[in-house]
N, C-alpha and C positions, 0 to 999 in steps of 0.2 A: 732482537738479540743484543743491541748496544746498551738496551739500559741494563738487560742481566750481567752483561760485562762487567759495565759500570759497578754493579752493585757484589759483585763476587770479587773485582778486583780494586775496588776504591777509583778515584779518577778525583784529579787537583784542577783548581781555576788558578790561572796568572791573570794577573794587571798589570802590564810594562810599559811604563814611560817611557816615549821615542822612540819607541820600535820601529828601524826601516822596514821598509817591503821584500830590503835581499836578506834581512835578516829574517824574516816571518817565511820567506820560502826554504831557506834551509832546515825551520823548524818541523815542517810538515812531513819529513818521512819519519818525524814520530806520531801520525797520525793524529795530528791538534784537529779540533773541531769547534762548533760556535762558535766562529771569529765575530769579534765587532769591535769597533774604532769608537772609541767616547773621547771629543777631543784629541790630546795628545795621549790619548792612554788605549791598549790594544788588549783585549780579553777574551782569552778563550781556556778551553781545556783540555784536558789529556788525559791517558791511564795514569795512574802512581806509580807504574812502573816506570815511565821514562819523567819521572820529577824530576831527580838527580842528573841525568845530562842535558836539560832542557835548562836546570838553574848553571850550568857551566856554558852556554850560550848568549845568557841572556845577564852575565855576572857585571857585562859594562853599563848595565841601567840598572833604571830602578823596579823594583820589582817589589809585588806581592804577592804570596803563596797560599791560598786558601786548600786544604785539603778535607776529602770527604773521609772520616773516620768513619767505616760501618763495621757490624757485627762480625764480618766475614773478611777482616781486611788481611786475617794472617792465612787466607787462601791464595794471596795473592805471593807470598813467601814461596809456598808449598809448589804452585804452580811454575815459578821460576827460577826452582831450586828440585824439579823433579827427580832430576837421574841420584841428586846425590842424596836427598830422602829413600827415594827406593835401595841404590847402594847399601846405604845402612842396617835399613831393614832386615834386605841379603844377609847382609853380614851377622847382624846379631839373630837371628835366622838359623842361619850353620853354625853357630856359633853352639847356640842350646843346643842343638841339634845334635853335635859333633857331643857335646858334652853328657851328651845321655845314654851313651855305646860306650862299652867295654871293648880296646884296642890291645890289649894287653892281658895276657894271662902267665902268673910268674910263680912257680911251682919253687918252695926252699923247705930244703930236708938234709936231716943231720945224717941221712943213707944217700945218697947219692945214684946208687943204684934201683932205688924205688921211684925215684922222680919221672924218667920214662913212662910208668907205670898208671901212676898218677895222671899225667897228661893225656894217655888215652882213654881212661875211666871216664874223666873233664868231660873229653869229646863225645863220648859214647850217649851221656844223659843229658845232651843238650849244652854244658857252660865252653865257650868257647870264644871267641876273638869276634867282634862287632855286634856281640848282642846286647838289647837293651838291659841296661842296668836294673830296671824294674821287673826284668824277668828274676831276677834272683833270690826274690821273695819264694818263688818258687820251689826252693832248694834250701834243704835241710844240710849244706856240705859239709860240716862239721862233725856230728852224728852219722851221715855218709861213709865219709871215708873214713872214721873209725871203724864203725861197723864189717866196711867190704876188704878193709885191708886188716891180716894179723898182724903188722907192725906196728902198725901206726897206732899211739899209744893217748896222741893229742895232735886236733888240727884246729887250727886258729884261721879264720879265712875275715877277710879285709876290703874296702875299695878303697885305693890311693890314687884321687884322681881318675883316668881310664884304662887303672891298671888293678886286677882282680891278682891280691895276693894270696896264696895258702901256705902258709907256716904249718909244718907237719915237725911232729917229736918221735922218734921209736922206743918202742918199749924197749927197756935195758936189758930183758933177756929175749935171744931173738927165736922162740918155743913157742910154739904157735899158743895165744892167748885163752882163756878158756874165763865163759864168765861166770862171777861168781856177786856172795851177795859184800853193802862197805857197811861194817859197824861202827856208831860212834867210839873211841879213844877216850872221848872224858866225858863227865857232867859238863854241860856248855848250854849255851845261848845261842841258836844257830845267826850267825848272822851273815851268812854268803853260802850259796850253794851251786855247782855249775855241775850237770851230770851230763858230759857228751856221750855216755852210754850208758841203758840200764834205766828203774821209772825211779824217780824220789821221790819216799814217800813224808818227805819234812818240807818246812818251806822257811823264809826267815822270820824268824819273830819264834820257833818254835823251841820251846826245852825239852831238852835231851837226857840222858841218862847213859853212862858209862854202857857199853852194850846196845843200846837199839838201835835198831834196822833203819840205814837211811836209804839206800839206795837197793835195790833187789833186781837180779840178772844184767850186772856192768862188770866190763871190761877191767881188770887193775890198770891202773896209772889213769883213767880216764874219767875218775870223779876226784872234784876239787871241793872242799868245804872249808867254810871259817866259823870259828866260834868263838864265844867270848866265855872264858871258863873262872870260875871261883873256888880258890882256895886259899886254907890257914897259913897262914907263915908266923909264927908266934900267937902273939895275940892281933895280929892287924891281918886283915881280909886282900888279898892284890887280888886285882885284873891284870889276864895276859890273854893275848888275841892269838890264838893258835892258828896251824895248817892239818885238816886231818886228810891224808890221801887215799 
């Protein structure tokens, strides 16, 4: 077992000149071993753990320090440093850990009176306060809660941290919503499309024509498009990046 020691933990030789004998007995409850006398000179060895207060003993002579460098000498760290390796571990540990839960769920709306309403919908389908973050994929909340509420005209849903935000917008008239189909506005270039209700049938990169069918059975207020549209203005061509809603 002593050489495994040895060799998991390193272990140093001293040579010290003039070493007394009450000096080499107080050495010993760092458990020194193969002692021998060459002359005036006393050698033996030790763990590499106790090198450092062994050369604080022996600091009035003279002294050589030969240390054993093996493969495994940084086990000897880890071993002597256990609680606060493990501590750490702990800690970055809870740490992820805490980091990957939703502690927070924070409902904002321009009705104030729908927000209750909101929060137990939340509850009702699962999102709610300590669940993992990666459960969210699961959830379509956006198209959700437009769909189950007629007010709600746009929801914006967020993670900030361990906190699940949902930004909600009402529709401007408060009629119960009814859906219908969004026609392009101009000849354009589509270049952004977001349909939180209803299928689109365009994607980006697609030309449009004054009249075609982008979106078919959505919500008003609840599809967003951008274009890039072309027309005359004298004899010179502009671009202008429109909103079609």
């Amino acid at each position: 077992m002593s050489h495994i020691s040895n060799f998991l933990c390193g272990k140093v030789e001293f040579r010290v000149q003039g070493l007394p004998l009450s000096c080499l007995n107080k050495l010993r409850r760092y458990h020194i071993r193969n002692i021998t006398v060459v002359d005036d000179t006393t050698i033996f060895q030790t763990a590499l753990v106790h090198c450092a207060a062994i050369k604080k003993l022996v600091s009035n002579f003279e002294y050589q320090v030969t240390e054993n460098y093996n493969l495994f000498r940084g086990v000897n760290f880890l071993l002597n440093h256990m609680v606060l390796v493990v501590a750490v571990l702990l800690a970055l540990t809870a740490f992820f850990w805490a980091d990957m839960k939703i502690y927070q769920v924070r409902v904002q709306c321009n009705d104030a009176n729908l927000v209750p309403a909101i929060y137990e919908h939340l509850n009702q389908i699962g999102v709610k306060k300590f669940m993992p973050k990666s459960q969210l994929r699961h959830f379509d909340l956006s198209a959700d809660l437009v769909a189950t509420f007629d007010h709600v005209a746009h929801a914006h849903v967020r993670v900030s941290g361990n906190t699940l935000v949902v930004d909600l917008v009402t529709a401007t008239n408060q009629t119960k919503k009814v859906k219908t189909n969004i026609y392009a506005q101009y000849d354009a270039v589509i270049k952004e499309i977001t349909a939180y209700s209803g299928t689109a049938l365009v994607t980006v990169g697609d030309v449009v024509k004054k009249g075609d069918l982008l979106v078919t059975d959505a919500y008003p207020d609840s599809v967003v498009v951008t274009g890039e549209v072309a027309f005359t203005n004298g004899e010179q061509i502009s671009r202008l990046v429109i909103w079609i809603i």
